[in-house]
DSSP file (Angstrom, degrees, kcal/mol; ACC not computed):
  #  RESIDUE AA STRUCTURE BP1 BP2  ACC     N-H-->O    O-->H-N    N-H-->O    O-->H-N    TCO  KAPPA ALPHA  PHI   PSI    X-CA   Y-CA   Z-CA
    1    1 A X              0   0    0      0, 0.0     2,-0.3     0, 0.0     3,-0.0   0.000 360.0 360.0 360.0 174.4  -15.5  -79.6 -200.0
    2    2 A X        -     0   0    0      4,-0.0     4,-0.0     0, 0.0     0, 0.0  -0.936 360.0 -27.4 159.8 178.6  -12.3  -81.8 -199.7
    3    3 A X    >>  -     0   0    0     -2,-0.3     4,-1.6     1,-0.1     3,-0.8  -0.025  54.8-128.1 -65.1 153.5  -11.4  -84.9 -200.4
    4    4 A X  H 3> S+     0   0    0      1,-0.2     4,-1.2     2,-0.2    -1,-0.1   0.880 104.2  43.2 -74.2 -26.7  -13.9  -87.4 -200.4
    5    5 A X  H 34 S+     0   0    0      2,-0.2    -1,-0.2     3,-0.1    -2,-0.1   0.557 119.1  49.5 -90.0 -11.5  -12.4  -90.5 -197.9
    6    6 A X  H X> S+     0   0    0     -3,-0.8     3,-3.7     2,-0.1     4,-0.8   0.778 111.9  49.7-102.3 -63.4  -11.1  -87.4 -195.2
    7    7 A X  H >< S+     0   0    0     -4,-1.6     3,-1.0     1,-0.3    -2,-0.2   0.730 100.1  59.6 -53.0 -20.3  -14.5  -86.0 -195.4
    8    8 A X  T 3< S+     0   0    0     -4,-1.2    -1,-0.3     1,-0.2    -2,-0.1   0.203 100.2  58.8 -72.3   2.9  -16.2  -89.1 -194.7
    9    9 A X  T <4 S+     0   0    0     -3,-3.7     7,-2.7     5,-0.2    -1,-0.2   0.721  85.0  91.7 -96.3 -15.3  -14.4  -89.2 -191.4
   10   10 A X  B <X S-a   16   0A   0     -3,-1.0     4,-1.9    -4,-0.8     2,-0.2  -0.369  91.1 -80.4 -74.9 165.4  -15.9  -85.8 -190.3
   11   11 A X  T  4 S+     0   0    0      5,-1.6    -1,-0.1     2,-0.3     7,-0.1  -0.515 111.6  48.1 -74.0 165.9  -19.4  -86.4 -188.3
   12   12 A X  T  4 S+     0   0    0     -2,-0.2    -1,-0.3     2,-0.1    -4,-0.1  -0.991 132.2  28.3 -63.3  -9.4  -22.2  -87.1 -189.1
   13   13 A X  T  4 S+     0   0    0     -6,-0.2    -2,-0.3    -3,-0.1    -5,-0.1   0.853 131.6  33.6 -97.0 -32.0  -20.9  -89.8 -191.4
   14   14 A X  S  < S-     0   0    0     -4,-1.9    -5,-0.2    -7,-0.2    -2,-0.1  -0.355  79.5-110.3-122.5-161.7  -17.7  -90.2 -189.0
   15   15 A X  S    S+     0   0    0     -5,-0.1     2,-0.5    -2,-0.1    -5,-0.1   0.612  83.3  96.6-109.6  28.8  -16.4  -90.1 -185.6
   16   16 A X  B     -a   10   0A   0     -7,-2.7    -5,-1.6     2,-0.0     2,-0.5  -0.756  57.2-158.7 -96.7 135.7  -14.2  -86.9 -185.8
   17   17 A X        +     0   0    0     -2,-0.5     2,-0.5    -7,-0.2    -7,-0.0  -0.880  18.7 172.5-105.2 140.0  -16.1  -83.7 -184.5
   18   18 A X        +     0   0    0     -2,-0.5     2,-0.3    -7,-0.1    -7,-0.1  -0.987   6.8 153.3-158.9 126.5  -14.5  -80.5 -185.9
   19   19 A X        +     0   0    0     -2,-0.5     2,-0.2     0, 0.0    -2,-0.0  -0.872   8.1 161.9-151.3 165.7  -15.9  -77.5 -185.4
   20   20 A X    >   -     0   0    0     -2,-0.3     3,-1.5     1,-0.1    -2,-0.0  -0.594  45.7-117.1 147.1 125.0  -14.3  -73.5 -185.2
   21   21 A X  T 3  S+     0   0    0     -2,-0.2    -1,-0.1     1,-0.2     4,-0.0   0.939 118.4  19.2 -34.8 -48.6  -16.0  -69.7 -185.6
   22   22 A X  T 3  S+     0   0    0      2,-0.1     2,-0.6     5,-0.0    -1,-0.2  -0.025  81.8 149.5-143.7  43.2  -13.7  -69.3 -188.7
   23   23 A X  S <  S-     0   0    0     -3,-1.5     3,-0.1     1,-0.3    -3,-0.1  -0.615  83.6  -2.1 -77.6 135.9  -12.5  -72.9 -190.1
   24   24 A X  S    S+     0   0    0     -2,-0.6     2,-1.0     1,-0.2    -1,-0.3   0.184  89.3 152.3  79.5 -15.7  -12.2  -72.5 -193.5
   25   25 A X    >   -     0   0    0      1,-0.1     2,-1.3    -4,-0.0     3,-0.9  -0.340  48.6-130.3 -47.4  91.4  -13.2  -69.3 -193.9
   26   26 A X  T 3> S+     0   0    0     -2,-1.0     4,-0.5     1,-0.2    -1,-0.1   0.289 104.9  43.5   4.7 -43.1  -11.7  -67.6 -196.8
   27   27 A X  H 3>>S+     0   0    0     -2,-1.3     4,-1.4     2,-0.2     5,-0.7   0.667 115.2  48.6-100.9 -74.7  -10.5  -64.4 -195.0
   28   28 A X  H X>5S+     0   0    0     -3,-0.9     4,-1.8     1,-0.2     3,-1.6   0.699 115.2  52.8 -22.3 -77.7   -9.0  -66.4 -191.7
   29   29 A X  H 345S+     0   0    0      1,-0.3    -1,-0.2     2,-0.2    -2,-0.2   0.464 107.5  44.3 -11.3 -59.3   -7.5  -68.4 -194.6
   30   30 A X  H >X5S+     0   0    0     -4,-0.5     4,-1.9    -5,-0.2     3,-1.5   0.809 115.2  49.2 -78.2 -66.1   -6.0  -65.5 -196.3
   31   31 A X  H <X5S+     0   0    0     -3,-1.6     4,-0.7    -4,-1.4    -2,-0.2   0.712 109.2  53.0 -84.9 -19.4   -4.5  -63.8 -192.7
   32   32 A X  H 3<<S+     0   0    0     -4,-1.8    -1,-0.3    -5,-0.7     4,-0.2   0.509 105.6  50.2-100.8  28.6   -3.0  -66.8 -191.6
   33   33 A X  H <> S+     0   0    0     -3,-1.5     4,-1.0    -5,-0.3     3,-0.4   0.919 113.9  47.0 -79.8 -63.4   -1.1  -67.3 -194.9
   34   34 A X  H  X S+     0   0    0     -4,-1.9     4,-0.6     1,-0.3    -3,-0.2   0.573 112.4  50.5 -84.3 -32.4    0.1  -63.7 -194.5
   35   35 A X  H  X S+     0   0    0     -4,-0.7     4,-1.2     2,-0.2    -1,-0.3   0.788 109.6  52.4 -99.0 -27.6    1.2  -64.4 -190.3
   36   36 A X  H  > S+     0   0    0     -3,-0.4     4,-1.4    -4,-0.2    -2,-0.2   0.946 112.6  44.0 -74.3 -40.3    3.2  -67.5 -191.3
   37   37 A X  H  < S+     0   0    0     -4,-1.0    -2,-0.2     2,-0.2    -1,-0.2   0.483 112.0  49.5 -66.5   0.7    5.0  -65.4 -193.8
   38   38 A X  H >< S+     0   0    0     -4,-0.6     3,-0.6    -3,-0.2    -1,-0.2   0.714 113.6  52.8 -93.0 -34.0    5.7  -62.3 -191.4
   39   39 A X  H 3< S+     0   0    0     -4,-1.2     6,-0.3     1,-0.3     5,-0.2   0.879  97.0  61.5 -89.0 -38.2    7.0  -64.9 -188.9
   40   40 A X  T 3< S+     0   0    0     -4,-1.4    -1,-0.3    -5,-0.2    -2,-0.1   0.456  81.4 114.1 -57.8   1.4    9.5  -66.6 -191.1
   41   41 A X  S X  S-     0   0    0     -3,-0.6     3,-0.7     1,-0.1     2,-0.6  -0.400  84.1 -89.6 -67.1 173.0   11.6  -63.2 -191.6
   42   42 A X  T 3  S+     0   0    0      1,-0.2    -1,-0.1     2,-0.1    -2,-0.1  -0.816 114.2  13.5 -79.1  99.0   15.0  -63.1 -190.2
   43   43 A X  T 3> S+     0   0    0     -2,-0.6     4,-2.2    -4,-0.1     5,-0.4   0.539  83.5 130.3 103.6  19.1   14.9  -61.8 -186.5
   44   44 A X  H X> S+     0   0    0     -3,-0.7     4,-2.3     2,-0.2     3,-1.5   0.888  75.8  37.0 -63.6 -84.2   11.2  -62.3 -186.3
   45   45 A X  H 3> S+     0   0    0      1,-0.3     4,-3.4    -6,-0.3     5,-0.3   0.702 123.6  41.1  -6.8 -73.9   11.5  -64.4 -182.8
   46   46 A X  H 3> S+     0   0    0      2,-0.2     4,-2.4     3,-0.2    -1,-0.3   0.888 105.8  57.1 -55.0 -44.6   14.1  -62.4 -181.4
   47   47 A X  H <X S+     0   0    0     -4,-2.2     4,-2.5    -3,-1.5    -2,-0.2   0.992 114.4  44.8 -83.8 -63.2   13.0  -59.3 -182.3
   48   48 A X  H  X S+     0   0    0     -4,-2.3     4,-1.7    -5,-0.4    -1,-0.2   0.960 110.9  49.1 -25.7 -62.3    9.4  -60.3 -180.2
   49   49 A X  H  X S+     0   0    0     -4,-3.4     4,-3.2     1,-0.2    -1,-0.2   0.895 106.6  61.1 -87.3 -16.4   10.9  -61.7 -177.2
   50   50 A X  H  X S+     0   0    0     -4,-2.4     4,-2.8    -5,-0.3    -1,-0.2   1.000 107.5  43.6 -31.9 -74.0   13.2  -58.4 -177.0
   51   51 A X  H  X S+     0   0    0     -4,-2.5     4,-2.3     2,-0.2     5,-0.2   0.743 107.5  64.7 -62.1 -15.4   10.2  -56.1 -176.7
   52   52 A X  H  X S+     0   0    0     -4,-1.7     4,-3.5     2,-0.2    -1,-0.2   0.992 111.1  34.5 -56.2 -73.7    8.8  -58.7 -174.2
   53   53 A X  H  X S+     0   0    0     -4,-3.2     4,-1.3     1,-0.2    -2,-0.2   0.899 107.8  60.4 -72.2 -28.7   11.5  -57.9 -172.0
   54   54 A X  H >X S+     0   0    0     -4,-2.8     4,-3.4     2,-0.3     3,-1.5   0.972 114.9  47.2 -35.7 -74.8   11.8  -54.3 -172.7
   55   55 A X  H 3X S+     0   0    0     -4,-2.3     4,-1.9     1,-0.3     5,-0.4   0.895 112.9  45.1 -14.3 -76.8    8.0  -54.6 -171.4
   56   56 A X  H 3X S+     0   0    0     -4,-3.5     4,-1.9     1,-0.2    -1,-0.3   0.713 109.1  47.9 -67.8  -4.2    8.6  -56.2 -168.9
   57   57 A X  H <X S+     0   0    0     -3,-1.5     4,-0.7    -4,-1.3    -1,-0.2   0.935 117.4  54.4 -86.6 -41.8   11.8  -54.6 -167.2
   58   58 A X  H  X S+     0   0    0     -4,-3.4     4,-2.9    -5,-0.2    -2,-0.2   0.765  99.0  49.4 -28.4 -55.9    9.9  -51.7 -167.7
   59   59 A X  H  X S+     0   0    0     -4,-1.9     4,-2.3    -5,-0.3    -1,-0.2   0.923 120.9  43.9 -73.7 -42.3    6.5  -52.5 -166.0
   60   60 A X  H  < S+     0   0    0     -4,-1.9    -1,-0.2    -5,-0.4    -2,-0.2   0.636 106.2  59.1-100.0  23.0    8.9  -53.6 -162.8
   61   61 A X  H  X S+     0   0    0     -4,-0.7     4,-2.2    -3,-0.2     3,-0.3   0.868 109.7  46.7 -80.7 -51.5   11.1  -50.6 -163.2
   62   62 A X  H  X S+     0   0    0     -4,-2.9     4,-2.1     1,-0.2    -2,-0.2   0.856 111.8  50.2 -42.0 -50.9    8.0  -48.7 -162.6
   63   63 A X  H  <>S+     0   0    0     -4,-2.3     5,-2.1     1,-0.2    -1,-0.2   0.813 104.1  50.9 -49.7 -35.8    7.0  -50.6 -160.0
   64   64 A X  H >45S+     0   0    0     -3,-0.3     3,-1.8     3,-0.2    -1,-0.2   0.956 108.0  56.9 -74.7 -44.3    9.9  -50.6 -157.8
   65   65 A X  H 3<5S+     0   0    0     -4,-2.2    -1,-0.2     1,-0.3    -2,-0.2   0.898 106.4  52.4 -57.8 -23.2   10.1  -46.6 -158.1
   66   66 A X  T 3<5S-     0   0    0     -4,-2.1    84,-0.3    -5,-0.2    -1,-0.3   0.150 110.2-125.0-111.1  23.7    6.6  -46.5 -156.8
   67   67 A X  T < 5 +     0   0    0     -3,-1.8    -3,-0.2    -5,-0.2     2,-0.2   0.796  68.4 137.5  71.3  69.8    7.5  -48.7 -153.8
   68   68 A X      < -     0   0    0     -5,-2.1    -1,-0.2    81,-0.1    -2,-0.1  -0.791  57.4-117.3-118.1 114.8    4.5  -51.2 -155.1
   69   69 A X        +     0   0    0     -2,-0.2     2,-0.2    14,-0.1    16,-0.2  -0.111  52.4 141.0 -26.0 134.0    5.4  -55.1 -155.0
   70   70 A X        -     0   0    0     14,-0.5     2,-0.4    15,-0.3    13,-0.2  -0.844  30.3-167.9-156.2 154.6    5.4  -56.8 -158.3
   71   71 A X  E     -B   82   0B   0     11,-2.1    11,-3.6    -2,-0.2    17,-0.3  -0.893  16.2-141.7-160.5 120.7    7.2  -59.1 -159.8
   72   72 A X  E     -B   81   0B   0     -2,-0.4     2,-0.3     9,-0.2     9,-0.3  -0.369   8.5-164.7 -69.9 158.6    7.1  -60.0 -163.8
   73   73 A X  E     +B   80   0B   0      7,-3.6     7,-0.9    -2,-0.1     2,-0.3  -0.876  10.0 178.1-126.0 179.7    7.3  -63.2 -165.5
   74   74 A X  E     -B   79   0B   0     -2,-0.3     5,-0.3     5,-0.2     2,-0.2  -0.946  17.3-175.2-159.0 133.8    8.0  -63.7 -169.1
   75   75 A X  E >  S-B   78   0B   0      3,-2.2     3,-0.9    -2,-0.3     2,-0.2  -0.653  71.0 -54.0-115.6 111.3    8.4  -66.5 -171.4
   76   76 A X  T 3  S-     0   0    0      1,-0.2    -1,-0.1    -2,-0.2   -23,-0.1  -0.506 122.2 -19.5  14.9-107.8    9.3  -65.6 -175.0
   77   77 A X  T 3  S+     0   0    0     -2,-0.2    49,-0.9    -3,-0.1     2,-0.4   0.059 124.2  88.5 -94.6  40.0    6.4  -63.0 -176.1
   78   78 A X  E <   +BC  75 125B   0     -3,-0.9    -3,-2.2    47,-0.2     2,-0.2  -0.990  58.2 169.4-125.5 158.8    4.2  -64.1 -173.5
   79   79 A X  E     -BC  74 124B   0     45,-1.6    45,-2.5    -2,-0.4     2,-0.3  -0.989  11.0-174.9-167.6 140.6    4.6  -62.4 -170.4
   80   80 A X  E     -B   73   0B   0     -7,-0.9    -7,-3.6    -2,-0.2     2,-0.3  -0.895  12.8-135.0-142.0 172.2    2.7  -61.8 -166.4
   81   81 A X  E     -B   72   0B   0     39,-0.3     2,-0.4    -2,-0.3    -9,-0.2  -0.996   4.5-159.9-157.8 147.3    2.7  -60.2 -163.5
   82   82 A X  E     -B   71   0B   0    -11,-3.6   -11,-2.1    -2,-0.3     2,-1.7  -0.920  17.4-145.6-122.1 124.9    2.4  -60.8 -159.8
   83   83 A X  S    S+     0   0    0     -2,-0.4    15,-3.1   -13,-0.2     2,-0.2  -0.569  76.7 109.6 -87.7  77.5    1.4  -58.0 -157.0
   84   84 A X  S    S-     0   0    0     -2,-1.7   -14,-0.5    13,-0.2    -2,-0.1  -0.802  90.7-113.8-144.5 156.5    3.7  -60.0 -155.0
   85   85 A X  S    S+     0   0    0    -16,-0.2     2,-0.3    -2,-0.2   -15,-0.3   0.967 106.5  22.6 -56.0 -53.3    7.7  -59.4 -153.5
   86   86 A X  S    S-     0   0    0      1,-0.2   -15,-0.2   -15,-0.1    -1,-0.1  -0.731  93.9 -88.8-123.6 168.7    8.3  -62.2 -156.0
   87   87 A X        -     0   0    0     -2,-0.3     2,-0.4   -17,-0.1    -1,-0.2  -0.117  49.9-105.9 -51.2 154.0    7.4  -64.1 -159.0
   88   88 A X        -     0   0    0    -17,-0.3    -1,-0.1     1,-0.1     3,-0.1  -0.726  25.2-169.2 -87.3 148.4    5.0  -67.2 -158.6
   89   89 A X  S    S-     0   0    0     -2,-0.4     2,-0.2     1,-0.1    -1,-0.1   0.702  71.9 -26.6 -86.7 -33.6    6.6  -70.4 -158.9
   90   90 A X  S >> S-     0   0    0      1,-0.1     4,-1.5     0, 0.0     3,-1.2  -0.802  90.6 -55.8-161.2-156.8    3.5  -72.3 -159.1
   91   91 A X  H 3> S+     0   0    0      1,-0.2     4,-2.9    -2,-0.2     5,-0.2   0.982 125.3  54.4 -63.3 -43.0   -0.8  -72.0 -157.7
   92   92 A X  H 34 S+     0   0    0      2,-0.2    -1,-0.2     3,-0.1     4,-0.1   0.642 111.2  39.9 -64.2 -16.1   -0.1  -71.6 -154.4
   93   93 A X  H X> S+     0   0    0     -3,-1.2     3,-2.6     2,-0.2     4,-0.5   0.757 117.4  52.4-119.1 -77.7    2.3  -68.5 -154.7
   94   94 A X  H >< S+     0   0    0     -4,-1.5     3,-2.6     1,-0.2    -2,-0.2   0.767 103.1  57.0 -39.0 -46.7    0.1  -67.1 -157.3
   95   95 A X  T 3< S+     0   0    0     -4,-2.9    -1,-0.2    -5,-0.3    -2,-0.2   0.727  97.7  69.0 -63.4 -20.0   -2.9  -67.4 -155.1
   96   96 A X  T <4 S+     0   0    0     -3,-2.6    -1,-0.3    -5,-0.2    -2,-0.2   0.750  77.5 121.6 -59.8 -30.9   -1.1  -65.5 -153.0
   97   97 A X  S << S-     0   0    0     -3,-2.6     2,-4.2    -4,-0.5   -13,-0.2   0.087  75.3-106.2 -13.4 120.3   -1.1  -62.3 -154.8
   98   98 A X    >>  +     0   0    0    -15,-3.1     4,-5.5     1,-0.2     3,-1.1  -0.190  43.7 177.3 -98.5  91.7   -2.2  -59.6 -154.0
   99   99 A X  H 3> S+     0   0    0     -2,-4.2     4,-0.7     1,-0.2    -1,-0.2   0.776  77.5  51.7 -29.2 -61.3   -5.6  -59.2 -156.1
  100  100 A X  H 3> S+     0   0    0      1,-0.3     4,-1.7     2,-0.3    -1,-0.2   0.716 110.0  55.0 -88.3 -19.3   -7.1  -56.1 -155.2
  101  101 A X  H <> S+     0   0    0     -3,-1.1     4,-5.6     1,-0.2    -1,-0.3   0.916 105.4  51.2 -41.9 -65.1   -3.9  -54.7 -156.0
  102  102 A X  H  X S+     0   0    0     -4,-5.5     4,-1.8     1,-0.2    -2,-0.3   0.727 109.3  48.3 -59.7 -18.1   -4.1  -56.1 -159.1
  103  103 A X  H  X S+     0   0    0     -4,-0.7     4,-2.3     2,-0.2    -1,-0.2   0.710 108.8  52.5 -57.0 -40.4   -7.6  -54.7 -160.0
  104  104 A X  H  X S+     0   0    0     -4,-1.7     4,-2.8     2,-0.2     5,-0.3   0.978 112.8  49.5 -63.9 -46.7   -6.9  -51.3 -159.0
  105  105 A X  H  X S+     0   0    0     -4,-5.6     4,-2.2     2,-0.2    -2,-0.2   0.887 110.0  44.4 -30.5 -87.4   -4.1  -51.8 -161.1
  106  106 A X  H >X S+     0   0    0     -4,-1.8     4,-1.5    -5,-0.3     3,-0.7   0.799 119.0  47.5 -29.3 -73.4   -6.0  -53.2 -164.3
  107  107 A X  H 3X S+     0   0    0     -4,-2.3     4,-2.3     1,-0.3     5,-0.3   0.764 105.7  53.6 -47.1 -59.5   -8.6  -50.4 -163.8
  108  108 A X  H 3X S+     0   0    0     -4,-2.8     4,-0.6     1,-0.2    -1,-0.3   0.876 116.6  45.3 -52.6 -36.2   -6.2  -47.4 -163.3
  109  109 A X  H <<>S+     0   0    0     -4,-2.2     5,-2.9    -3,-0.7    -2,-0.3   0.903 110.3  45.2 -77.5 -43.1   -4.7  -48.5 -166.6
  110  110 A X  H ><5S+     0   0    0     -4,-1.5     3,-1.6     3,-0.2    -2,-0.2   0.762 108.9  61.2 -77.0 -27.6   -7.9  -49.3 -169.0
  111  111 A X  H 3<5S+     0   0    0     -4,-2.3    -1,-0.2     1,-0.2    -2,-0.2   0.825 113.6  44.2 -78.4  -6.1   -9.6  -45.4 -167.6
  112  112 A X  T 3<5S-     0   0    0     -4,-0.6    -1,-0.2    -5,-0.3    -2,-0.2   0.363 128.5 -98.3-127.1  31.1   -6.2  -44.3 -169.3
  113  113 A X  T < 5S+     0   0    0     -3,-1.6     2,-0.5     1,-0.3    -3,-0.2   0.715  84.8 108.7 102.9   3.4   -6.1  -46.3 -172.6
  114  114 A X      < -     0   0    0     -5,-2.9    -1,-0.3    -8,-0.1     2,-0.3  -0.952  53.7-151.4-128.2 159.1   -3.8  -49.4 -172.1
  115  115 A X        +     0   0    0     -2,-0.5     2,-0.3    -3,-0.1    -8,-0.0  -0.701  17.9 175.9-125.7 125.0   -5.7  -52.6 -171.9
  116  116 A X        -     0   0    0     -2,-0.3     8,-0.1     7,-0.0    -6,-0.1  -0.924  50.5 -69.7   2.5 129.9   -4.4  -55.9 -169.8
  117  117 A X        -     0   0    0     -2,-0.3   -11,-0.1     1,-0.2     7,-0.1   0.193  42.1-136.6 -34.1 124.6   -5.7  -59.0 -169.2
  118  118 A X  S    S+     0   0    0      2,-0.1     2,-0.5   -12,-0.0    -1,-0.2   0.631  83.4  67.9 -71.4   5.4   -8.7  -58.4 -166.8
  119  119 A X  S    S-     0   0    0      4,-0.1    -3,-0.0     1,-0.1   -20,-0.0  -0.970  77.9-135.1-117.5 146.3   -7.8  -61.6 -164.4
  120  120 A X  S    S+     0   0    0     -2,-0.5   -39,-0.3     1,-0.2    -1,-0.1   0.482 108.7  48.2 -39.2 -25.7   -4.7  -61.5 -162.3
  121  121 A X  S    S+     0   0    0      2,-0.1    -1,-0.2   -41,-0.1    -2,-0.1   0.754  92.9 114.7-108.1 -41.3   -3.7  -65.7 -163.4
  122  122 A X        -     0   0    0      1,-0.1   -41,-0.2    -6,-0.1    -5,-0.0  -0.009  69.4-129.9 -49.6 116.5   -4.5  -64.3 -167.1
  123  123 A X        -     0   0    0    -43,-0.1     2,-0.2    -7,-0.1   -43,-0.2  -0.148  11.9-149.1 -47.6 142.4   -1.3  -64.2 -169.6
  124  124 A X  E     -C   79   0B   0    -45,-2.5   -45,-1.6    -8,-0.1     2,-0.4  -0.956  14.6-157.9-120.1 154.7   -0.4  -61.0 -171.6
  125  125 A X  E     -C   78   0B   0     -2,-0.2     2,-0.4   -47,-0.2   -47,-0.2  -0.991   9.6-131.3-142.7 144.7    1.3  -61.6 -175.1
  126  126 A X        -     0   0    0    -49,-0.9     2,-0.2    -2,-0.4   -74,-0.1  -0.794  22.0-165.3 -86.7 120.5    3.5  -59.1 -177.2
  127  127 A X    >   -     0   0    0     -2,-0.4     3,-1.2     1,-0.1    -2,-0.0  -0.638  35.3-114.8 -94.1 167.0    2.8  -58.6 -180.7
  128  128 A X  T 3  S+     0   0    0     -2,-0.2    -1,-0.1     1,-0.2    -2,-0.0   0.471 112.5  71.7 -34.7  -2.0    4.8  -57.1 -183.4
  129  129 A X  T 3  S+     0   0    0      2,-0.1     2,-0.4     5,-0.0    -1,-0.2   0.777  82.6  84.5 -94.1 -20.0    2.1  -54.3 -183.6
  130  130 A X    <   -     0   0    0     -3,-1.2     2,-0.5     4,-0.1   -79,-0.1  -0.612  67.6-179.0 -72.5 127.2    3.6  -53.1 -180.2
  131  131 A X    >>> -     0   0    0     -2,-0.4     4,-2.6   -80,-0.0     3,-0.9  -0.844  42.5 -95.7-115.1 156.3    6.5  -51.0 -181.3
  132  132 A X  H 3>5S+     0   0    0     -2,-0.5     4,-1.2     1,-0.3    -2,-0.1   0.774 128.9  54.4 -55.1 -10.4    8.7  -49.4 -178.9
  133  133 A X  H 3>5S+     0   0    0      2,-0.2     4,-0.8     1,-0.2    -1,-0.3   0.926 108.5  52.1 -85.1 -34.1    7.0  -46.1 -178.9
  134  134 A X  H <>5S+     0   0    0     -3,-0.9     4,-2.3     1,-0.2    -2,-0.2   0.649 116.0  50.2 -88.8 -18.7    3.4  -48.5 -177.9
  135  135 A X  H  X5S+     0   0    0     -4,-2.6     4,-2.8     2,-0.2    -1,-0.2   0.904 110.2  44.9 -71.3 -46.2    5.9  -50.0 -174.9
  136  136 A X  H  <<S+     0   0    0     -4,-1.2    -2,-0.2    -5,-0.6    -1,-0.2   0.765 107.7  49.6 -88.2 -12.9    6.9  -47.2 -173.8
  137  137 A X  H  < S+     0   0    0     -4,-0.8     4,-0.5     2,-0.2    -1,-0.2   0.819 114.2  61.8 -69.1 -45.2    3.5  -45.4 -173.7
  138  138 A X  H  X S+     0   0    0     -4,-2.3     4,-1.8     1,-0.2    -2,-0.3   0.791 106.7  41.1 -16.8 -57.8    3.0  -48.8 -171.8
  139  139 A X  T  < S+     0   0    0     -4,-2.8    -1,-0.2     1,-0.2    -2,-0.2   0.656 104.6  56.6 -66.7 -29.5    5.1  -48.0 -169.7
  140  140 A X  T  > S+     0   0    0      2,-0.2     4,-0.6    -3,-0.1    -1,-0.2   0.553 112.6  51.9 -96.3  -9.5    4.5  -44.4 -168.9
  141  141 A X  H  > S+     0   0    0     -4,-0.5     4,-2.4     2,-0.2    -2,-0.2   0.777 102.6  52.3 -88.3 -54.4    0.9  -45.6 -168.1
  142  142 A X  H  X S+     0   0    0     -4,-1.8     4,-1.4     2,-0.2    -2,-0.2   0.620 106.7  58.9 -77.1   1.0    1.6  -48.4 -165.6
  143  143 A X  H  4 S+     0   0    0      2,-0.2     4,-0.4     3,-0.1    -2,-0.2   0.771 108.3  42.4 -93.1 -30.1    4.0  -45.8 -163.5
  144  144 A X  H >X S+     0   0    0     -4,-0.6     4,-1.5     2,-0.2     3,-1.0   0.916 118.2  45.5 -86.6 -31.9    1.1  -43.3 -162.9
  145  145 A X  H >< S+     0   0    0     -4,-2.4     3,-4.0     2,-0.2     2,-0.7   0.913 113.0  55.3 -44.5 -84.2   -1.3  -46.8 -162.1
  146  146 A X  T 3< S+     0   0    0     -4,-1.4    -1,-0.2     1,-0.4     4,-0.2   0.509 111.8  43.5 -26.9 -28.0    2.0  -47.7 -160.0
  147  147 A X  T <4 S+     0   0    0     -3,-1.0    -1,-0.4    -2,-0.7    -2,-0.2   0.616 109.5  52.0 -90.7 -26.8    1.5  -44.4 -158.3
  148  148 A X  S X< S+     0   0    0     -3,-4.0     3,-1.1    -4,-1.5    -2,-0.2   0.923 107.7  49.6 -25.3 -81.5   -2.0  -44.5 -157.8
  149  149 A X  T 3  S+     0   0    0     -4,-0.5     2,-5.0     1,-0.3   -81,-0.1   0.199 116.1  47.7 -76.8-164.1   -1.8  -47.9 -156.2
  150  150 A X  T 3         0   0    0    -84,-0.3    -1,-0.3     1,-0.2    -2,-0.2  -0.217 360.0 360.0 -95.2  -9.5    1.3  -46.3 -153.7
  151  151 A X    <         0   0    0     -2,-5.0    -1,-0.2    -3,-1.1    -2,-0.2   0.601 360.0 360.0 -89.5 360.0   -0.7  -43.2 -152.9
């Protein structure tokens, strides 16, 4: 329910279509009440896009010791990476990439417990649930991939 002149806009009676797995569902409700107040703290933002780079200097410290191109990008907590000498600027330098790299990669990493976006163009995003110990276990994870992939 809701008001009656806003509901009369929804279809079938109107011409807005509005639709979602878990609109209005109590419990959704409930957890994004509770993530708007966790995000309003003091240092929420910063304290995210910190562990972002932490990540990320990380993943391409690893890389560089194990001699395998890569190059991160980042913007606040969201954050990629390209099996490339440098970052892509745009499709055409992404599409360069080197994919199969980037599978072995993905693969070496999920048989030992860390999870990454399975497509190569796919974004990865840091939550607060990552804590430095979960980075750095991150971390210790992509260096034996990194070693893998150099061997």
């Amino acid at each position: 329910g809701g008001r009656r002149h806003i509901m009369e806009r929804i279809a079938p009676l109107g011409p807005v279509y509005q639709a979602g797995t878990l609109s209005g569902n109590p419990l959704a409700m409930a957890a994004g009440l509770a993530n708007l107040r966790l995000i309003q703290a003091e240092g929420f933002y910063e304290t995210l896009q910190e562990r972002t780079e932490r990540l990320c200097a990380g993943l391409q410290r690893a890389a560089d010791q194990a001699g395998v191109p890569m190059a991160t990008v980042r913007a606040g907590a969201m954050f990629g990476f390209f099996f490339a000498e440098r970052a892509a600027r745009d499709y055409a330098e992404a599409a360069q990439a080197d994919i199969e790299a980037f599978k072995r990669f993905f693969h070496a990493c999920l048989q030992r417990g860390v999870y990454f976006a399975p497509s190569a163009y796919e974004a990865g995003f840091v939550s607060m649930a990552h804590t430095d110990e979960v980075i750095d276990q991150t971390i210790a994870v992509a260096a034996e991939a990194f070693a893998e992939l150099a061997a």
